[in-house]
C-alpha positions in Angstrom: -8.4 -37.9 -17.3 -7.7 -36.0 -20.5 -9.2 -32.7 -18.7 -7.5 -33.4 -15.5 -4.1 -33.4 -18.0 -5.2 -29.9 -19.3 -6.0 -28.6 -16.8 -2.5 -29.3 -15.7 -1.0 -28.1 -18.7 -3.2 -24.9 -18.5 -1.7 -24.1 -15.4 2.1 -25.0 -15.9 2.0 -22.5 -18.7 0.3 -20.0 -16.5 3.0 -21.0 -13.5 5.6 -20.2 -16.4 4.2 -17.0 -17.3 4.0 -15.8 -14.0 7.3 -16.2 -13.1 8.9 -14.7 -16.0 6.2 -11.1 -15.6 7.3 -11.3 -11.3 11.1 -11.6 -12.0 10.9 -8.8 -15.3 8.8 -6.8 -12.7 10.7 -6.8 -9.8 14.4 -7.5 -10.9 13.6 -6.1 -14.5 14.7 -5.5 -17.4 16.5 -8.5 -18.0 17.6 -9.9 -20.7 16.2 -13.7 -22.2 19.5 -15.4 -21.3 19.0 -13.5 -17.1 15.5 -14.8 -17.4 16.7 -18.3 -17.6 18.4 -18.5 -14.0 16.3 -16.5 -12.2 12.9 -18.6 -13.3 14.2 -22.4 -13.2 13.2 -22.2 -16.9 14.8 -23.5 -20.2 15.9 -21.1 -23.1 12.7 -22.6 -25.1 10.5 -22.0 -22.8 11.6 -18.4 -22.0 11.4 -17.8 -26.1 8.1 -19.1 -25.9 6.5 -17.5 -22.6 8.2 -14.1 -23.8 6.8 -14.3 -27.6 3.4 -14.9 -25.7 3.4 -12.0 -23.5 5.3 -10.0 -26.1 1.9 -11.0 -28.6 -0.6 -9.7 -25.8 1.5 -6.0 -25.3 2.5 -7.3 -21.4 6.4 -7.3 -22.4 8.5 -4.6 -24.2 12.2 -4.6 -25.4 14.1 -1.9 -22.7 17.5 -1.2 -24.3 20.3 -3.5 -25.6 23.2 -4.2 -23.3 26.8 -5.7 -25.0 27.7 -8.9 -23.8 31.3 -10.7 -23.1 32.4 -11.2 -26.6 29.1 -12.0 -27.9 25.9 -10.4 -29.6 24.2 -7.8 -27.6 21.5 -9.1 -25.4 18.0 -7.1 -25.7 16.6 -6.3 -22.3 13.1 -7.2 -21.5 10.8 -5.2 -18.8 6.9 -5.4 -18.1 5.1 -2.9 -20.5 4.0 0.0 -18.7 1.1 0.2 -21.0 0.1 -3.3 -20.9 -2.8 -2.8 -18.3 -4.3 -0.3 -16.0 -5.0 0.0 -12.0 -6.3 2.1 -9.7 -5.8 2.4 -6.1 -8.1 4.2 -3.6 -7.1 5.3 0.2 -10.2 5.7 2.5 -8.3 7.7 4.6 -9.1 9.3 8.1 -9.2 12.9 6.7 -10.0 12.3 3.0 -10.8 9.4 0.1 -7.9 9.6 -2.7 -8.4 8.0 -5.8 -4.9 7.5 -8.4 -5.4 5.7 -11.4 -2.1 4.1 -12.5 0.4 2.3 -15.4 1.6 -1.0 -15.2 4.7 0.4 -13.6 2.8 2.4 -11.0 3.2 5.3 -12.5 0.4 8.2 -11.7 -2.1 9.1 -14.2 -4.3 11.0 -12.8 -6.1 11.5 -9.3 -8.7 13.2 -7.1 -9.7 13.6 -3.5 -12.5 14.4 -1.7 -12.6 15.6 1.9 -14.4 13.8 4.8 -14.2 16.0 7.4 -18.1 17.5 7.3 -19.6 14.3 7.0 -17.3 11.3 8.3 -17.6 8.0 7.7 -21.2 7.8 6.4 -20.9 4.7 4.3 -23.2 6.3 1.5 -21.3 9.4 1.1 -17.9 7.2 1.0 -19.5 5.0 -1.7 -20.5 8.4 -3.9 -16.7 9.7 -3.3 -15.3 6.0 -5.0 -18.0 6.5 -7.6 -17.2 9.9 -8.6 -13.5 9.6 -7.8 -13.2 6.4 -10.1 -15.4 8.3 -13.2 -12.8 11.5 -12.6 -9.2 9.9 -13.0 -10.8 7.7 -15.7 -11.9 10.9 -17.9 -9.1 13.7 -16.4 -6.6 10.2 -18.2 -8.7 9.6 -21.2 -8.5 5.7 -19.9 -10.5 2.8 -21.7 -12.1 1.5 -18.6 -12.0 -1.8 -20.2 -8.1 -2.1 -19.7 -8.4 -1.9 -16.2 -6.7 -4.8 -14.1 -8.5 -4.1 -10.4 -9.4 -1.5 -8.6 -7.5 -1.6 -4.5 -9.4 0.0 -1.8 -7.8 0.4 1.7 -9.5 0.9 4.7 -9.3 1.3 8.3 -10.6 -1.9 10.3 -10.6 -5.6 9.9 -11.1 -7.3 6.4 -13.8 -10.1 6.3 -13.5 -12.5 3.0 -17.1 -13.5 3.2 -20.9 -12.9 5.0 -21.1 -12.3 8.4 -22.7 -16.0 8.7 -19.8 -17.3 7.9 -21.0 -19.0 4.9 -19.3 -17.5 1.4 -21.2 -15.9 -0.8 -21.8 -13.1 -3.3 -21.5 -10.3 -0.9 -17.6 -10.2 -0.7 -15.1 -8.1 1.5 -16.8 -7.3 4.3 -15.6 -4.7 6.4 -15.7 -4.1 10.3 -14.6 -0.7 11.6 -15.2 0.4 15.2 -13.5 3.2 15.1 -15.7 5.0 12.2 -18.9 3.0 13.5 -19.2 0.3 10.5 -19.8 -2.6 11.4 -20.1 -6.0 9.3 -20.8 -3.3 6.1 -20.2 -5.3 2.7 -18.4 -3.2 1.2 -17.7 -4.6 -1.8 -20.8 -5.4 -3.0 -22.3 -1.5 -2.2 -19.0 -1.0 -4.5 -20.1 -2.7 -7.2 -23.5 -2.1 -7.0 -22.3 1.7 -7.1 -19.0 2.0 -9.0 -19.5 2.5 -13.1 -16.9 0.3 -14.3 -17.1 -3.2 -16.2 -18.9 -6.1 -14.7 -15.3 -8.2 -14.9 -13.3 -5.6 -13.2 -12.5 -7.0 -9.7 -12.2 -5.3 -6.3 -9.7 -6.1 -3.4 -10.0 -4.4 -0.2 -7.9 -4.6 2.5 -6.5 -2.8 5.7 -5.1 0.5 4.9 -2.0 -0.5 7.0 -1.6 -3.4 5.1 -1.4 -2.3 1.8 0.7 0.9 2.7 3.0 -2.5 4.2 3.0 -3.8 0.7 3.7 -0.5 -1.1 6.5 -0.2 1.1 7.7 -3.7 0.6 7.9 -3.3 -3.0 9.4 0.1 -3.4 10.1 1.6 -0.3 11.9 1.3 2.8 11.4 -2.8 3.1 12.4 -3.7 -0.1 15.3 -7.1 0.4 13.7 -7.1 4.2 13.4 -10.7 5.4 10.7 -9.7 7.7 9.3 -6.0 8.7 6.7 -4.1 10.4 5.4 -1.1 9.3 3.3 1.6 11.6 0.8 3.7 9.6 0.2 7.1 11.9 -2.8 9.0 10.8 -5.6 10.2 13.1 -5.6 6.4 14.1 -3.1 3.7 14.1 -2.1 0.7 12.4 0.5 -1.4 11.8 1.2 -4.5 9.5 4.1 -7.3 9.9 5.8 -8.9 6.6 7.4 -12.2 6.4 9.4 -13.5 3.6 10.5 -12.4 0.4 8.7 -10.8 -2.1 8.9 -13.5 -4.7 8.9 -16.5 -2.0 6.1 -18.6 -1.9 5.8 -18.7 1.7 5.5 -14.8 2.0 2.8 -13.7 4.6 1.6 -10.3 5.8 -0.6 -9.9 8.3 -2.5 -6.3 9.4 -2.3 -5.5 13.2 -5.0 -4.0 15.0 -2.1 -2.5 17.0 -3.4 0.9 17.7 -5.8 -1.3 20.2 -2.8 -2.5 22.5 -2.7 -0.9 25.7 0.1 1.5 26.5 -1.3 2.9 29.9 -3.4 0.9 32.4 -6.8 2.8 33.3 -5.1 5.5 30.9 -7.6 7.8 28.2 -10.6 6.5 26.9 -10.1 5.4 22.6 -13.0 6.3 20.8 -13.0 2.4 20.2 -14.4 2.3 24.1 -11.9 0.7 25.4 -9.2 2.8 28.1 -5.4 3.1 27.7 -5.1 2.2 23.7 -1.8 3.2 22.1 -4.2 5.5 19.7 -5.6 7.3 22.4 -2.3 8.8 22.6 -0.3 8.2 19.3 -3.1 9.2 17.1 -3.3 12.7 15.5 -7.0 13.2 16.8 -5.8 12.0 20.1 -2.5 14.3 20.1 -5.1 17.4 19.0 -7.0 16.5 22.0 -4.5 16.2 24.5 -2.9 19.4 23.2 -6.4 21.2 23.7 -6.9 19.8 27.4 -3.5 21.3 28.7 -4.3 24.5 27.6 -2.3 24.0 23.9 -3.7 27.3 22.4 -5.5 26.0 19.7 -9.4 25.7 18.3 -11.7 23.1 19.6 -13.1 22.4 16.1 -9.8 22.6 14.0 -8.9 19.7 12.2 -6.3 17.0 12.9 -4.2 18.1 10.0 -4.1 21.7 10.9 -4.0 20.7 14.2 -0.9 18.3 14.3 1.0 21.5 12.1 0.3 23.7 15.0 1.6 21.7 17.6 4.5 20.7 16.2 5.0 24.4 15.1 5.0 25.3 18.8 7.1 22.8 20.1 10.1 23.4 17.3 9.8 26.9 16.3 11.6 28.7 13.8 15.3 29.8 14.7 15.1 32.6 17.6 11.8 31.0 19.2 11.1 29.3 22.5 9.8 25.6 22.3 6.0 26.0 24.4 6.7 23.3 27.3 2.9 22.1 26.6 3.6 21.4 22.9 7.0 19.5 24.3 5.7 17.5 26.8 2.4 16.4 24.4 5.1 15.1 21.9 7.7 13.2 24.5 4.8 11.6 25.9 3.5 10.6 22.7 7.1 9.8 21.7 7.2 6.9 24.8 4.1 5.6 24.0 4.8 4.8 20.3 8.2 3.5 21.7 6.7 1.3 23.8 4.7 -0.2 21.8 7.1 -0.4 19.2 9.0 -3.0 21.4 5.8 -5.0 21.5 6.3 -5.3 17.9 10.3 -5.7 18.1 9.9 -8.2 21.1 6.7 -10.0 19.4 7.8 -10.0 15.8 11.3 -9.6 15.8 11.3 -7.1 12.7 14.7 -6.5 10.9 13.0 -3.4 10.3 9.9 -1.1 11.4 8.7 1.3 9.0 7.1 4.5 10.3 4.4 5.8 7.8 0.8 7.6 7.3 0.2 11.3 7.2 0.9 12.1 11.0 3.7 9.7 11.4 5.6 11.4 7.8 4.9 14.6 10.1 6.0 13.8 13.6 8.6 11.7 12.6 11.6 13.7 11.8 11.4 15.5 15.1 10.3 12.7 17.0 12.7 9.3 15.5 16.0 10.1 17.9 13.4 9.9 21.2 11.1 6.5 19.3 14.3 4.7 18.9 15.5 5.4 22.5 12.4 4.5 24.1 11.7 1.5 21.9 15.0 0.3 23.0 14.3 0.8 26.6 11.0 -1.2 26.6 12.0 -4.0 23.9 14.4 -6.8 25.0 17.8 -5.8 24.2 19.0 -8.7 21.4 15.5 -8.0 20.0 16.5 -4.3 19.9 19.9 -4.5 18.2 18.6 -5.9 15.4 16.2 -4.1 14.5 16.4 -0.9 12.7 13.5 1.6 12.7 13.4 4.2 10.0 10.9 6.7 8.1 8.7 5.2 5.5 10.3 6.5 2.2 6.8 6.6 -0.2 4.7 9.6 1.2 1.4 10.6 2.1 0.2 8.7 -0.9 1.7 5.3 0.1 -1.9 3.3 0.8 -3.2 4.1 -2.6 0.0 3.0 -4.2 -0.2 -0.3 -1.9 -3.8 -0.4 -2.7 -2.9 -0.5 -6.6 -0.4 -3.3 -5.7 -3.6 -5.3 -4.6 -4.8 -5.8 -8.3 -1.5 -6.0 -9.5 -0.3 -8.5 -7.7 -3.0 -10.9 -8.6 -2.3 -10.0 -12.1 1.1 -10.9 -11.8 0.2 -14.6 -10.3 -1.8 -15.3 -12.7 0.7 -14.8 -15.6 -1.0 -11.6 -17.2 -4.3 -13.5 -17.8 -7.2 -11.0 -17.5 -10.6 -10.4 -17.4 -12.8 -11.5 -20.8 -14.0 -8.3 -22.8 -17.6 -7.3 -21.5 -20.2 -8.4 -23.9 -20.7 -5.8 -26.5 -17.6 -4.3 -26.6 -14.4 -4.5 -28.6 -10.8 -3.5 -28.1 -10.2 -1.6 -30.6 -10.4 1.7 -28.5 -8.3 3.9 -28.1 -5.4 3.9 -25.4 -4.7 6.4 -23.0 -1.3 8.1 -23.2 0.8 6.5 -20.6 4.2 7.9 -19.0 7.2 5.3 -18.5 8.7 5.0 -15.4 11.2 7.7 -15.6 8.3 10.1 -15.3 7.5 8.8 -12.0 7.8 10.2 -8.6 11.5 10.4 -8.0 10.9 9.1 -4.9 9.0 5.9 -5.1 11.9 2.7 -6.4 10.9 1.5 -9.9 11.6 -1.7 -11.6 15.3 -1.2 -13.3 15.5 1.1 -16.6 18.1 0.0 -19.5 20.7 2.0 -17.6 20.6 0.2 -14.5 20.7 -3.1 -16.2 23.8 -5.3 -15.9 26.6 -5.2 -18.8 
């Protein structure tokens, strides 16, 4: 009994913690007497829960703010130095590794290109390996400060062995697309990967976590519930229910470039006929381009590819639009409208989010058509209340979503953390980190001392 009623204690404190960092995070900075409203929590147990995470370097005064005829309040935010994170995008065309801040800030990163050698699971392992040893050392980072490491990838996530029976061998990926199938990818990972034993590893669909990234700073931020398409040389998408502090939340990644948009239409490279990637996918738009006579390279890449024909179907003032080009980018634009009524009709979105590399590309020519098709396929009450927009993060949007991975457990768990490795101390020396306002102007940040309220 008595360890049952620690146990319980134990985790009301840690309940407490956690929603003070998620409501400084998010809503932050706030001041002691904000915290108490938005938590539930009393004014003692905010001084307390703050002094604790004050103590362990996770909170930092942000500014003082006057009050109504009172004292000044001092504002509160997450420390952006209070941790570290990286996130990793195993991407169609490259792997890109960012090491972050607290605050999502970028420290450092590194690519390396896949087009010579694909998907070869050794090779992508090496890339992480080396990737992760670069932005550590290019940072000056203690690897011992780091939170998690996020890795998204292309395929379906499997929590535990193939047998179904759960054991040490952890996230196990299946990716038809890029020929891996049931590879356990987390443990090759940390088998591979030179960072402490305690550091853990969440992997998830790269749709997904470019969903979450989105959801916390970008274009679905106060959504109730959203979809968001990631367009690269495949395609994805991800649906989001729920608030981001509400307990109920759920996101769920789609397999959706696998729904059929054309009966005994082009053959997917995932074998089956008629997929919407066989047509909405940059490799698939290269193709297509190639086979109507699109003057263009067999062997050039989908990047350089994607560039030309879009180049040729809106040329620079004075030019003539080529009619192939055109008609390979109306078709495309159908088929993604299409199936984005699926997802308006299935899920009823208040909003769909279009990201990934091609779609950041296509999608400022191609939105007006999207929207009009979407509308024409999706049921029409469905369609008026849904908005679909451009993803507002960039081309770097998974990694950032695959950083939120780490950071988001870190958050539940109150700021508890991984135990020192054995051997080592904490006295070294931390990297210099930016704050927020040195972040990419682009990406929404929690609140700075100027954006706080009077």
């Amino acid at each position: 009994m008595a360890e049952r009623n620690r146990r319980t204690v134990r985790d009301l404190r840690r309940g407490n913690r956690a929603r003070v960092l998620q409501r400084l995070y998010f809503d932050g900075p706030l001041s002691r007497q904000e915290l108490g409203p938005a938590t539930g929590l009393s004014s003692g147990s905010i001084s307390n829960v703050v002094a604790e995470l004050a103590a362990e370097g996770l909170v930092e005064e942000a500014g003082v703010v006057d009050s109504d005829g009172g004292r000044p309040r001092t504002l509160l935010r997450v420390a952006p130095g209070g941790g570290l994170l990286i996130g990793i995008d195993i991407g169609e065309t490259r792997v890109r590794v960012e090491l972050f801040d607290l605050s999502l800030t970028e420290l450092a990163r590194t690519e390396r290109l896949l087009a010579q050698h694909g998907y070869d699971v050794d090779r992508i392992v090496g890339h992480v390996r080396s990737g992760v040893a670069d932005v550590l050392r290019d940072a000056g980072a203690d690897p011992h400060r780091l939170l998690g490491i996020g890795i998204g990838v292309p395929g379906i996530i499997e929590r535990h062995a193939p047998d179904g029976v759960i054991g040490d061998v952890g996230s196990v990926v299946h990716g038809q697309t890029i020929d891996w199938s049931a590879v356990p990818f987390e443990q090759l990972l940390r088998d591979a990967v030179r960072v402490p034993p305690q550091v853990p590893f969440f992997i998830d669909n790269g749709a997904k976590t470019l969903g979450q990234a989105e959801m916390w700073f970008g274009g679905g931020r106060g959504a109730g519930a959203s979809a968001i398409a990631l367009i690269g040389s495949g395609v994805g998408a991800c649906v989001n229910h729920g608030d981001l502090l509400d307990e109920d939340r759920s996101s769920q990644a789609l397999e959706w470039g696998h729904s059929t948009v054309q009966l005994r239409g082009r053959r997917c490279r995932c074998g089956s006929i008629g997929c919407l990637e066989a047509y909405a996918g940059a490799e698939a738009m290269r193709e297509r381009w190639h086979e109507a006579g699109g003057p263009l390279p067999a062997d050039a890449d989908d990047e350089t590819a994607l560039a030309a024909l879009l180049a040729a179907a809106y040329p620079a003032a004075g030019g003539e639009p080529d009619p192939v080009a055109v008609a390979v980018l109306d078709e495309t634009a159908e088929c993604l409208g299409a199936a984005l009524g699926d997802l308006t009709n299935l899920f009823l979105p208040e909003r769909i989010l279009l990201g990934g590399w091609a779609g950041l590309l296509i999608g400022p020519h191609l939105l007006p058509d999207i929207r009009r098709y979407a509308q024409e396929y999706a049921l029409k009450h469905a369609a008026a209340r849904t908005t679909i927009e451009m993803g507002r993060l960039g081309p770097d949007a998974v990694t950032v979503g695959a950083a939120t991975l780490p950071l988001a457990d870190f958050l539940a768990r109150g700021g508890s953390r991984p135990s020192p490795a054995p051997g080592t101390g904490s006295g070294s020396p931390a990297p210099e980190l930016r704050t927020p306002a040195d972040a990419v102007r682009s990406r929404q940040r929690p609140r700075t001392a100027s954006d706080a309220p009077g």
